[in-house]
C-alpha positions in Angstrom: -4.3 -23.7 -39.2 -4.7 -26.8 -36.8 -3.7 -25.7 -33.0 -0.4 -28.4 -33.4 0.5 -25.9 -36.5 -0.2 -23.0 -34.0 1.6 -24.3 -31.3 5.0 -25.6 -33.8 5.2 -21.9 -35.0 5.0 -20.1 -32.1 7.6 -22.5 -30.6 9.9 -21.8 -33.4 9.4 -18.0 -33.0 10.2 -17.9 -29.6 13.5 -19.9 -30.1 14.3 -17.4 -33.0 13.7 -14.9 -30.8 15.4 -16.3 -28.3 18.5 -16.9 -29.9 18.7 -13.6 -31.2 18.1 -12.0 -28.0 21.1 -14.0 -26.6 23.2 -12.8 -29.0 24.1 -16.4 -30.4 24.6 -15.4 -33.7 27.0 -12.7 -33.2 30.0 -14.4 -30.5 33.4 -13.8 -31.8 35.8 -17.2 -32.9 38.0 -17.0 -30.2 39.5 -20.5 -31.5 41.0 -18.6 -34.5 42.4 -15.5 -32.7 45.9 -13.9 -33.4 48.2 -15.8 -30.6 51.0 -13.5 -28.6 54.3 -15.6 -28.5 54.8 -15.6 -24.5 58.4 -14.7 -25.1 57.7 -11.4 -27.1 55.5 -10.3 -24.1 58.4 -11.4 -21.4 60.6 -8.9 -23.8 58.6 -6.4 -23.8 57.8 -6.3 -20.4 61.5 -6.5 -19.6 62.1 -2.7 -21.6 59.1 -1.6 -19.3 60.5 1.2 -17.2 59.0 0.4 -14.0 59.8 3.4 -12.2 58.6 5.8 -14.9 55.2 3.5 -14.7 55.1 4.1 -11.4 55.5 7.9 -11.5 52.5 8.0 -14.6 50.4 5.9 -12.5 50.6 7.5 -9.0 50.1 11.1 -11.3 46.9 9.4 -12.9 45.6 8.0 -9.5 45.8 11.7 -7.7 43.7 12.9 -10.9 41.1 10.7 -10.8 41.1 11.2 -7.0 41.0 14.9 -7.2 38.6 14.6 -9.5 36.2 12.6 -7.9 37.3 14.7 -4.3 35.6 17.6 -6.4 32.6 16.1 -7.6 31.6 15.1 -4.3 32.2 18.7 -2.3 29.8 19.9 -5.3 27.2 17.7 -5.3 27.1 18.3 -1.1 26.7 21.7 -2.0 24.6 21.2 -4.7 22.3 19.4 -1.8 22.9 22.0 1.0 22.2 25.3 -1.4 18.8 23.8 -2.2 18.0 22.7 1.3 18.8 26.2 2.2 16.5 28.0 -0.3 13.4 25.8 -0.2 12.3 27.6 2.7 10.7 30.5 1.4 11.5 33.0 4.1 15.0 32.1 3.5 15.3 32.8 0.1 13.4 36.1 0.5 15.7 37.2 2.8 19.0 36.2 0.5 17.4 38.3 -2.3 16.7 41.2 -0.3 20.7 41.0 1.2 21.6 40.4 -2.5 19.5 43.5 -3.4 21.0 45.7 -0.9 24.5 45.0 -1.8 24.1 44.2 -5.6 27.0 47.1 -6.6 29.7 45.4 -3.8 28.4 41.4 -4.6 29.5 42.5 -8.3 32.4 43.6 -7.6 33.6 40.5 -6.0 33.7 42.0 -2.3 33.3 39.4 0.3 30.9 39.1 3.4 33.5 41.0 5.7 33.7 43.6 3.2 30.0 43.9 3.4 30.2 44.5 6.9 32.1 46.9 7.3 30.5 49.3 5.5 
């Protein structure tokens, strides 16, 4: 093969490639799409019940806020628990308190509990 030949095919391969890559080939016809008469959407929109949208929406928002409220105060104390034990000293010193109070930790008793006995 001459270097012109070379040079022609490797050309066309890259624009193959290229236009594959972009995604040329697949774009939707957006020319020949189902059309939505304006009027039916006015209609429609006009049965909404905006109040009851309002309700759903504000009940959805506090979710997704709760939620996400959540995730946060676990991932800090996802970040603070390991801080904590990567000190050796530390974490030897949890295990041994765990140890001595295994029976009252299992039973659910709390730090004040511990204390006092």
């Amino acid at each position: 093969m001459s270097n012109l030949e070379e040079q022609i095919k490797h050309a066309a391969e890259k624009a193959v490639l290229k236009y594959i890559g972009e995604g040329g080939w697949i774009q939707p016809d957006y020319n020949n799409r189902i059309k939505i008469p304006f009027e039916v959407l006015t209609d429609a929109w006009s049965l909404v019940d905006r109040e009851s949208l309002k309700t759903k929406l504000a009940e959805r928002i506090e979710s997704e806020l709760a939620d996400r409220i959540v995730n946060h105060i676990a991932a800090e104390l996802a970040t603070d628990i390991k801080q904590i034990l990567s000190v050796t000293e530390r974490r030897e010193a949890i295990r041994q308190l765990a140890r001595e109070h295994m029976d009252s930790i299992m039973q659910g008793k709390t730090l004040k509990q511990l204390e006092k006995e």
